[in-house]
N, C-alpha and C positions, 0 to 999 in steps of 0.2 A: 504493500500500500504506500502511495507517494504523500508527501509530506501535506501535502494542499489534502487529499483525502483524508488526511488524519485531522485537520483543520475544521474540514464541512463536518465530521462528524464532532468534533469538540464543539463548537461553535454553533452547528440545528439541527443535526440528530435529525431525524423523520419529523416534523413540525408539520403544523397544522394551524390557520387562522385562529381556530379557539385558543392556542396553546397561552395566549396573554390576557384570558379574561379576569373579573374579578375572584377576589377571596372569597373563600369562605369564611362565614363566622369563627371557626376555629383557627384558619391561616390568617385572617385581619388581626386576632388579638397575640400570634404570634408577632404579625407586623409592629405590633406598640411593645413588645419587648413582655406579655406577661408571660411567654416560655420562649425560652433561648433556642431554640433547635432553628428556629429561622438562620439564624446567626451562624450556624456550625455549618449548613453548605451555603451563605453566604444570599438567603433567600431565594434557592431554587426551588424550582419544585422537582419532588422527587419522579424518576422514569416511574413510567407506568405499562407495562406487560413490556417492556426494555426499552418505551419510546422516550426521546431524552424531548421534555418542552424547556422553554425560555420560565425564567421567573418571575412572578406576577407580584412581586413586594419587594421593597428593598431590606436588609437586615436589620433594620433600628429606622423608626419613625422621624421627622422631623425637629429641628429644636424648637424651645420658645422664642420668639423675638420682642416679646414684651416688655424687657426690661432691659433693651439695648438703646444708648443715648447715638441715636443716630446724628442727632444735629451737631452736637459736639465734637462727632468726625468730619462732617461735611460743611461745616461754615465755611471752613477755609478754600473749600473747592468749587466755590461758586464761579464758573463761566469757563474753567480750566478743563481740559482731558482729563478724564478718570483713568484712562488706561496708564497712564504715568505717575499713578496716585496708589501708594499699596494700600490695600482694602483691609477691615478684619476679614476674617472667616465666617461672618454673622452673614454678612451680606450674598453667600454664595449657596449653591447648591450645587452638590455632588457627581459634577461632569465635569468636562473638560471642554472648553468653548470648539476645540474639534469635534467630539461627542455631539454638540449642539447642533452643529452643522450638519452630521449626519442626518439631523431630524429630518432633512429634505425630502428625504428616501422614504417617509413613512408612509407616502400614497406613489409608492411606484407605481400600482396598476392602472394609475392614469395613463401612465407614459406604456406602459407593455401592451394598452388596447391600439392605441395608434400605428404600430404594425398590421390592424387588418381594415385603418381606415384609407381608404380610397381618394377622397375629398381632401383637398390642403384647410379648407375652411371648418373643417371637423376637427383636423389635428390641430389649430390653431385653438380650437374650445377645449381642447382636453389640453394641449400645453398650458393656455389659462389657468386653466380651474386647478395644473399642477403648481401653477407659480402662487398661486393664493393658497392650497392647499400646505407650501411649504414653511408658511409663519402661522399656522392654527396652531401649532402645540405653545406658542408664545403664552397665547392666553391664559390668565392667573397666574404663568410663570415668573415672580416679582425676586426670584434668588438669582444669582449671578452668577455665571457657573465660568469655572475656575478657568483664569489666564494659562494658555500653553507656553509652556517653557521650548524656548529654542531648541529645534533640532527633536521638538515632542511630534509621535505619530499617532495614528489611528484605523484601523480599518475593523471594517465588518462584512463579511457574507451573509446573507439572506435567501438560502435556495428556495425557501417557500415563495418570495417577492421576486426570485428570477436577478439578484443582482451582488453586486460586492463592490466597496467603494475603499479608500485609502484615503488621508490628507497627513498633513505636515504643517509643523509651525516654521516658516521659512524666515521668519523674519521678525525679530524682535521692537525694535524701533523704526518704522512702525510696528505694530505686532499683525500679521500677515499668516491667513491660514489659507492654503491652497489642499483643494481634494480631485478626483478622479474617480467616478464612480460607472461603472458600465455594467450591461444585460450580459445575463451570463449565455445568452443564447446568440449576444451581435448586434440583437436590436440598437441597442442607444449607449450612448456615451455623454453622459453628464460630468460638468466641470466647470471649475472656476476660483477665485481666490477672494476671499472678504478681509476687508480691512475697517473692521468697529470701530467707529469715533465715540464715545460716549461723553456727554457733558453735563453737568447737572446745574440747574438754573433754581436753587429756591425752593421750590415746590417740587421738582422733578426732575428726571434723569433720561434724558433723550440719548438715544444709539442711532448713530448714521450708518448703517451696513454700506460701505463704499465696496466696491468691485462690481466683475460682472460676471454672469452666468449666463454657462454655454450649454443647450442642447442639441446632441446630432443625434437627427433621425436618419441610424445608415441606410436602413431600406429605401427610404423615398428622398435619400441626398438632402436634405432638408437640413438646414442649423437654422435655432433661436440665439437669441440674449437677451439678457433683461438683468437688472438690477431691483434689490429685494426695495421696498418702503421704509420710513423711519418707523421705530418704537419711541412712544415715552411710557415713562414708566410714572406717573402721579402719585403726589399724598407721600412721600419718601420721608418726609419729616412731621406730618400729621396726616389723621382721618386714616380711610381704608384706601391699603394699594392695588389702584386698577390701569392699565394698559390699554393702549390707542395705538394703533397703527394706520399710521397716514401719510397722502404724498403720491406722485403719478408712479406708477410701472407703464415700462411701454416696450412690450415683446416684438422682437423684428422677428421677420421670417426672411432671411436673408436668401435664398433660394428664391422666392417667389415674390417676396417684396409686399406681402400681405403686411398687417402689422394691427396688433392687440395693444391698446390703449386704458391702462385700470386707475383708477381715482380712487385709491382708498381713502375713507373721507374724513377729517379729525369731528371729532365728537359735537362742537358746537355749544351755545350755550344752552340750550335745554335737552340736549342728547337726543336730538332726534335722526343723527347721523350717525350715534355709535355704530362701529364695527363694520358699517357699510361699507361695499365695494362698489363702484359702479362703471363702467365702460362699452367698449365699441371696438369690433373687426371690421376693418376697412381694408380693400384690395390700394395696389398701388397708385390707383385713380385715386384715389382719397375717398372712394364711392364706400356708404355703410353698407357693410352684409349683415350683422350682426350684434344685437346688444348682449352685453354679460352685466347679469346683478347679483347680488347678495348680501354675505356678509363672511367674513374670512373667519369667525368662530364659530359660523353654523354651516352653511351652504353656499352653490354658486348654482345659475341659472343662465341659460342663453334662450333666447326670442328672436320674433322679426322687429326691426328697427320700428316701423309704423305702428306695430300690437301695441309695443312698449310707450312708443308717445303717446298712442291714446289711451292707455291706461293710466298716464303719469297726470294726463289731463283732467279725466273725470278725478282722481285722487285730491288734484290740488285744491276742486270745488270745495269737496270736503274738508280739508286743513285749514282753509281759512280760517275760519270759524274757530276753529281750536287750538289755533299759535294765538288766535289774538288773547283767548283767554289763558292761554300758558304766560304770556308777556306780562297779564296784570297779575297774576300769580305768583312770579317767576320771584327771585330774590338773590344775591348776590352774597356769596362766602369767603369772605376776606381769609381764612384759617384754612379751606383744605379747599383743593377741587374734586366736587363731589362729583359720583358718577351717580348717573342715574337707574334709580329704584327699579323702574318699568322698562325693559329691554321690550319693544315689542319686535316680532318672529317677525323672518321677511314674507312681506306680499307679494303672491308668488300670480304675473301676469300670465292669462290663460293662454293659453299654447305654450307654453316654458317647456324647454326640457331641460334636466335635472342632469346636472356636468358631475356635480362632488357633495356629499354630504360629511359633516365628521364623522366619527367615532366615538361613542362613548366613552367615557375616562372610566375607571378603577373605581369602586365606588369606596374607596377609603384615598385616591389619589389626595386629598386636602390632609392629609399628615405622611403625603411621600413627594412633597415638595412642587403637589398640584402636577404631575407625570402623568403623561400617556400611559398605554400600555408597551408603547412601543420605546420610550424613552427610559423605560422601569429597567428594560435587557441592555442595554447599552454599557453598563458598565461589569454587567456580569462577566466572572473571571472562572470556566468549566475547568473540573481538572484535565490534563493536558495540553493544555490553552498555553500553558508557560513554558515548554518544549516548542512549539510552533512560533508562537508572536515572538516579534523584536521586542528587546528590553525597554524600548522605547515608545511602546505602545503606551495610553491613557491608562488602563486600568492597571498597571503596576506604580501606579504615580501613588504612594505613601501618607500625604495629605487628603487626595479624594478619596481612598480608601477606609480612612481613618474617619471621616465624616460621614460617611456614609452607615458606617458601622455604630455610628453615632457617638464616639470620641473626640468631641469637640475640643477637649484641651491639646491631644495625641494631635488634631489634624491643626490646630493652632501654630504645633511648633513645627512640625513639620513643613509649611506653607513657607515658614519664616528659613526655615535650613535651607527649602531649594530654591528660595529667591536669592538666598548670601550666597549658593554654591554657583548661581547662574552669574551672578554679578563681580564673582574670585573667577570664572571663567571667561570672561568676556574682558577684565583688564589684563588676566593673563596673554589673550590673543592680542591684546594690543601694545603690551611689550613686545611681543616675538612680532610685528607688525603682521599678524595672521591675519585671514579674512577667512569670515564663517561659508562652508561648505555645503553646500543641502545636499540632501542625499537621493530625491525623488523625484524633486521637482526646478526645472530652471527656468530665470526668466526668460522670458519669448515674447511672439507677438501674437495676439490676436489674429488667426487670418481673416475673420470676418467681422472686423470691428476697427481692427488696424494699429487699437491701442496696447499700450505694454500689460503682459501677461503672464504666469506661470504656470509653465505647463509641464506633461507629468511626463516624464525620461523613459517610462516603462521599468521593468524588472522587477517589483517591489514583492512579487505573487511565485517569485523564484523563491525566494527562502533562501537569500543568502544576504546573511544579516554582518557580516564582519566590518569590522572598522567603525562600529555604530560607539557615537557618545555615552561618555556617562553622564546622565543628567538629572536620573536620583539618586 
């Protein structure tokens, strides 16, 4: 058996959609720590007639954050990069910002149906609904999940999802993670590099996901791009923390010069824009073929341009009436920005069809850091996983380990040894006038964008790991 075979079976064993559902009553209170057996295989669950599933908890519940003086750390970083600001460990949750990125992957069957679509204006609703589909797990998610250390990697196989991806932290100042993720069958090749700006203004902590993302569709020669939305993150110093995402997306279809235009929409002053997404497929004439609506924590919807106006029409008769009396209602909070109470579900225009729906979350996910079910497996560490992976993977990292397991003083210091050990590394290379090395990925150019890029060297699925960093 070659080394990659012994991988798929470490890492999905025979899997099955169910295998990340919720707990049971007796594995939830495992979850909060009232019996340790969760903890001793690292909140797997156990094979069942020899079939190995992913695990559906993590080993130790969340911490409190109630009695953390958040302002006290953050006065001083009003208007500056957070990325250049070492954080506690309060503020984080138990992945690794390459981990995070994988979440991209969590609706790959978006992208594996577009192999039998025919139509570019179809593939064009399902690359949508996958570019939206890729910031749902944001939602609720208000932890911070931990800065990759230079020269940190990441991969995951998913043979049930049809795919396996890799990234790299290529680059520290800025802090640059670059991934490579492809169908294990040919179909597609996903890729791209983000570079998080995070700022925090007062009330809130805005992320600018600067880079771009690249899908090649090999069967139908087809490439997108598209760059993700900002996040804020609200209420970081008072009130309840809630998340917006807003700002245009605009998918090319570089092959055919189609082009998806999404408005995710900021919240507004009485919320009646939360979560919203709204846009338009237009061909290279600039002519509409298509609206897309929803909301990037529930659903995505496409119609015909006209349906959609005149539904948006009759609706506005209605609203009037009811902004004017939200306006004399309405009231202003100098102390937090509230979200609003009443999310109402999107109005769904008659002829719609139905692109992407979520997932339901874990129904104890709000003491596992508000996780998917897909995000719960991410850091799972199967036995013989540590014979295969480089040393340099995410889940050998000592700090996220430690938090996870719910060691919060253990992941404290640890956080603090491999930022001193990164930083004794990095003046080291600049006495010996060294210049850091990646190992996966080098810069390049976009060929269909034109702009500078990192791109993936290949070999990394060989399993020849030598010469790799020590960097915990």
């Amino acid at each position: 058996m070659s080394n990659d075979d012994e991988f798929f079976d470490a890492v999905t064993g025979l899997e099955s959609d169910e295998s990340c559902e919720g707990l049971s009553e007796a594995s939830f209170k495992d979850a909060q720590g009232i019996d340790s057996s969760s903890q001793k295989n690292n909140g797997s669950v156990p094979q069942e007639n020899g079939i190995k599933k992913h695990r559906t908890s993590l080993p130790a519940p969340m911490f409190s954050r109630n009695n953390i003086s958040v302002w006290g750390i953050l006065k001083k970083c009003i208007g500056l990069e957070l990325s250049k600001i070492t954080m506690p460990i309060a503020f984080n949750e138990p992945l690794s910002f390459l981990q995070r990125i994988t979440e991209y992957m969590e609706h790959t069957y978006l992208i594996n149906r577009t192999s039998s679509m025919s139509d570019s204006i179809e593939r064009m609703r399902a690359v949508a609904a996958f570019a939206v589909s890729a910031v749902a797990s944001q939602w609720d998610r208000t932890g911070k999940p931990f800065n990759p250390l230079l020269g940190e990697t990441y991969e995951l196989i998913r043979e049930d999802q049809g795919f396996r991806i890799v990234s790299e932290q290529v680059s520290h100042h800025p802090p640059v993670s670059a991934f490579h993720a492809e169908n294990l069958a040919g179909d597609f090749v996903f890729h791209g590099s983000i570079y998080p700006k995070l700022k925090f203004w007062g009330k809130s902590v805005e992320a600018e996901p600067k880079g771009t993302i690249t899908l090649e569709l090999l069967k139908h020669r087809e490439a997108y791009t598209w760059s993700n939305p900002n996040c804020c993150v609200h209420n970081v110093i008072l009130g309840k923390l809630w998340i917006e995402q807003y700002g245009t997306v605009e998918i090319v279809n570089h092959s055919t010069g189609d082009k998806c235009v999404l408005n995710f929409k900021p919240c507004g002053m009485f919320g009646k824009e939360l979560h919203k997404v709204e846009g338009y497929i237009q061909d290279k004439s600039k002519k509409k073929l298509a609206v897309i609506y929803g909301k990037w924590t529930e659903c995505m919807w496409s119609v015909d341009p006209q349906a959609y106006e005149a539904h948006k029409k009759s609706e506005k008769k209605g609203d009037n009436k009811k902004q004017k009396n939200d306006e004399l209602e309405g009231a202003e909070n100098d102390d937090a920005d509230d979200m609003p109470e009443v999310q109402e579900t999107v109005s769904v225009v008659p002829g719609s069809t139905l692109l992407w729906r979520i997932d339901s979350r874990p129904a104890h996910s709000s003491v596992m850091y508000n996780f998917t079910n897909f995000a719960m497996c991410l850091n799972e560490l199967e036995p013989g996983m540590e014979a295969v992976l480089p040393h340099t993977d995410c889940r050998f990292r000592p700090d996220i380990r430690a938090m996870e397991n719910g060691n919060m003083d253990e992941a404290s210091k640890e956080k603090e040894r491999l930022e001193e050990k990164q930083r004794a590394a990095r003046k080291e290379r600049a006495k010996r006038d060294e210049e850091w090395s990646t190992r996966w990925f080098q810069m390049g150019t976009n060929p269909y964008t034109g702009s500078q890029d990192w791109i993936y060297t290949g070999g990394y699925f060989n399993r020849n790991y030598q010469d790799l960093p020590d960097i915990y």
